[in-house]
C-alpha positions in Angstrom: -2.2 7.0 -7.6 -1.8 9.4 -11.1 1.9 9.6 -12.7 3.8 11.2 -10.0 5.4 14.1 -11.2 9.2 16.1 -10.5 8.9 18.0 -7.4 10.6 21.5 -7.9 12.7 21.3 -4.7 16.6 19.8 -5.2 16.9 16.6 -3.4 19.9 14.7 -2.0 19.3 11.9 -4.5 18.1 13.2 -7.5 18.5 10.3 -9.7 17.6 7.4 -7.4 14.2 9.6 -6.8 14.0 9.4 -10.7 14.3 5.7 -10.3 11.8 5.3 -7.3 8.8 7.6 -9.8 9.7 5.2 -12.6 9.0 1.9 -10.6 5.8 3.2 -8.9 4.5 4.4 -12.3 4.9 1.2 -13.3 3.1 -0.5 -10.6 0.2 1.6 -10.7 -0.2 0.8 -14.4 -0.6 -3.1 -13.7 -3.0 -2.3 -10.9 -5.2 -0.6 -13.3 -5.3 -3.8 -15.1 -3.1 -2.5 -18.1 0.3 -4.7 -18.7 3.6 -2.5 -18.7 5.2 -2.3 -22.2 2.1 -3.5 -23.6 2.7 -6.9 -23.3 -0.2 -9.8 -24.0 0.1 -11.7 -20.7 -2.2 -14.1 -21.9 -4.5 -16.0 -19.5 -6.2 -13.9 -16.1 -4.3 -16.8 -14.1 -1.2 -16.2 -15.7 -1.7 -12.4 -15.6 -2.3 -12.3 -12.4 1.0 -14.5 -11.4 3.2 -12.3 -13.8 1.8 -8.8 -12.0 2.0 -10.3 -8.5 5.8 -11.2 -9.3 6.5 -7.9 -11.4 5.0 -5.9 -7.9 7.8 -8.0 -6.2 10.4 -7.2 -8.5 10.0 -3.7 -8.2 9.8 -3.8 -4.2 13.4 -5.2 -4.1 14.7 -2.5 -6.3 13.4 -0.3 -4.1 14.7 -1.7 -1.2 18.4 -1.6 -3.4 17.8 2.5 -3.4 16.4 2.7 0.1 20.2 1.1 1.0 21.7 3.6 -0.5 19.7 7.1 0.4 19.0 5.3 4.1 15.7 7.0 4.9 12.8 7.9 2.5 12.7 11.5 3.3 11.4 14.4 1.7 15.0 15.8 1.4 16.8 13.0 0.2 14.0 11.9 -2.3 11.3 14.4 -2.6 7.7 13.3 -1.2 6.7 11.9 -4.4 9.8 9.4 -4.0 8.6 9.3 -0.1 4.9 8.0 -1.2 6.6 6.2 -4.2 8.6 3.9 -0.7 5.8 3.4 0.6 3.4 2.0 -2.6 6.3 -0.3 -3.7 6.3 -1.5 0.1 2.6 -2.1 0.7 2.5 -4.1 -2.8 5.1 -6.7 -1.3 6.2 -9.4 1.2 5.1 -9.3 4.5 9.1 -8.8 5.6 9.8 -5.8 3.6 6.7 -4.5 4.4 7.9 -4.7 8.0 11.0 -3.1 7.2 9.8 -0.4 5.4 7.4 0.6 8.0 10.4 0.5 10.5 12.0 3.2 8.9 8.4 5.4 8.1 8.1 5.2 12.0 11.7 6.4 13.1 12.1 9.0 10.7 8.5 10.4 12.0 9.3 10.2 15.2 12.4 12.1 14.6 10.6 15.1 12.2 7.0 14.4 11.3 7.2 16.9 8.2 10.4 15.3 6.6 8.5 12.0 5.5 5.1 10.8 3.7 4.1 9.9 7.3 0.8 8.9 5.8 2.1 5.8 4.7 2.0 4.5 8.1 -1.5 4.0 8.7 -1.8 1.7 5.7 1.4 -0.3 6.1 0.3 -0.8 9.5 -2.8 -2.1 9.3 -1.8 -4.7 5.7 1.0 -6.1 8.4 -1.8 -6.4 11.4 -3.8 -8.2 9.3 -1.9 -10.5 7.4 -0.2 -11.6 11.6 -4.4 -12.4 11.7 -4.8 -9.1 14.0 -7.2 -6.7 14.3 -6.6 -3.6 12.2 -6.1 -0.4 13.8 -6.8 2.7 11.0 -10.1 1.3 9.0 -7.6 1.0 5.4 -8.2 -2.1 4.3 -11.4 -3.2 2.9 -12.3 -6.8 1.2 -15.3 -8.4 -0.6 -16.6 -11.9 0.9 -17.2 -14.7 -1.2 -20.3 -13.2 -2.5 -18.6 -10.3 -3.8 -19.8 -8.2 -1.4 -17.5 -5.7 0.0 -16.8 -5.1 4.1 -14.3 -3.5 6.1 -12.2 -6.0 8.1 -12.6 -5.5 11.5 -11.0 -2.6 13.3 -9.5 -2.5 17.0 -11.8 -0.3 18.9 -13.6 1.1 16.2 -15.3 4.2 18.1 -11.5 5.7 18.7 -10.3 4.9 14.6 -11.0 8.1 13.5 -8.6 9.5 16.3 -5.8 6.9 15.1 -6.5 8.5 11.8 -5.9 12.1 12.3 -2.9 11.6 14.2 -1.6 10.3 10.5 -3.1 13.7 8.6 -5.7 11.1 7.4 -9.5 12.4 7.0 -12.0 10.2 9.0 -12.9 6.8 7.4 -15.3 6.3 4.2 -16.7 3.9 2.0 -14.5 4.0 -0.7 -16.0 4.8 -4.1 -14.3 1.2 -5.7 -12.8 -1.0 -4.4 -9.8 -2.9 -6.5 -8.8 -6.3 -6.5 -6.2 -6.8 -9.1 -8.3 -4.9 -12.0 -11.9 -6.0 -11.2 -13.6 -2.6 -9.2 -16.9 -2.8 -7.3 -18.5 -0.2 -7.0 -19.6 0.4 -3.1 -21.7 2.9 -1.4 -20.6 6.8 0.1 -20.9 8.2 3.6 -18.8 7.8 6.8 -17.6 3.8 7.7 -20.0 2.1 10.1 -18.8 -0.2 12.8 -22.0 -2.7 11.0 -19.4 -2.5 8.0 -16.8 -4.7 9.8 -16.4 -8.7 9.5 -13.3 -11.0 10.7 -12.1 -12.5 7.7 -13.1 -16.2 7.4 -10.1 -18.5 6.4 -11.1 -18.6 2.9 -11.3 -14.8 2.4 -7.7 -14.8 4.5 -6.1 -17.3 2.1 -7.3 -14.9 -0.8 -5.9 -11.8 1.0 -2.6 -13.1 2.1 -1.7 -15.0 -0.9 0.4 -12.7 -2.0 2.2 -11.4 0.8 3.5 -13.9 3.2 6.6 -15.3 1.2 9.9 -13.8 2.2 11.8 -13.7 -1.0 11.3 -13.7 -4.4 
């Protein structure tokens, strides 16, 4: 996700949109491995604890704006502030996450086009997951201990691709890289194959949930 930038309709809250930009600008710069302000962080350990709290930080900011503008829509913050929701949300607790998706999945029920309904799909399937369920849209892919990457397993994988579209989502690739913190691997192109998909063992599930399953900071 690039530096999201003004969108040239007005908004309801302008300046709580400015706020939302700023905090997923932010995030997306420690998820690219660089530290915000420039800051030596010192060990990877004690990198990796400072970003994993700094992504928490930010989510419960933007749950303080989401109080106030009530629903991340396109009129009250602009899409960019919409997706900005959503990125802060997927990036924290399991609770929040929840919430968040709540409020993606009302607001689209109600007018599909007023909200970044995209960010269902993903939301979706980092909750299913971390509750050790199946996923349902093909989003989330892993590496196994051997550093190999695979997509964790999908519920009915032969109708995904459906799920998808509903969403405005193209059908399911291998992504180019895949990110974990700031390491990438580099994976192969074409269409996901069901052969792709693994349960997670308990090992790779402590390592995917670490991170997630507190409820408070």
């Amino acid at each position: 996700m690039s530096k999201l930038k003004p969108s040239p309709a007005d908004v309801a809250f302008p300046r709580q949109r400015e706020e939302l930009l700023k905090l997923a600008f932010e995030d997306q710069l420690q998820a690219k491995g660089h530290s915000v302000g420039g800051l030596d962080l010192g060990s990877q350990q004690f990198k990796s604890v400072q970003i994993t709290n700094d992504y928490h930080i930010r989510a419960h900011k933007m749950l303080e704006i989401l109080d106030i503008v009530k629903a991340p829509t396109i009129t009250n913050i602009g899409m960019d502030g919409s997706k900005a929701v959503s990125l802060l949300a997927l990036h924290s607790y399991l609770d929040l996450m929840k919430r968040v998706l709540v409020v993606f999945e009302q607001q689209f029920a109600r007018d599909p086009a007023g909200i970044y309904f995209q960010a269902i799909p993903p939301l979706t399937d980092r909750i299913t997951i971390l509750e050790s369920k199946s996923q349902s849209f093909g989003t989330n892919w892993t590496i196994d201990q051997d550093g190999k990457p695979f997509l964790i397993t999908v519920k009915n994988f032969s109708d995904m691709n459906k799920r998808r579209a509903k969403y405005g989502l193209k059908p399911s690739h291998r992504p180019v890289n895949l990110a974990v913190g700031a390491a990438k691997y580099p994976l192969g192109k074409g269409f996901a194959k069901e052969t792709d998909q693994k349960d997670l063992t308990d090992e790779e599930y402590a390592e995917y949930s670490r991170d997630y399953l507190k409820s408070k900071l």
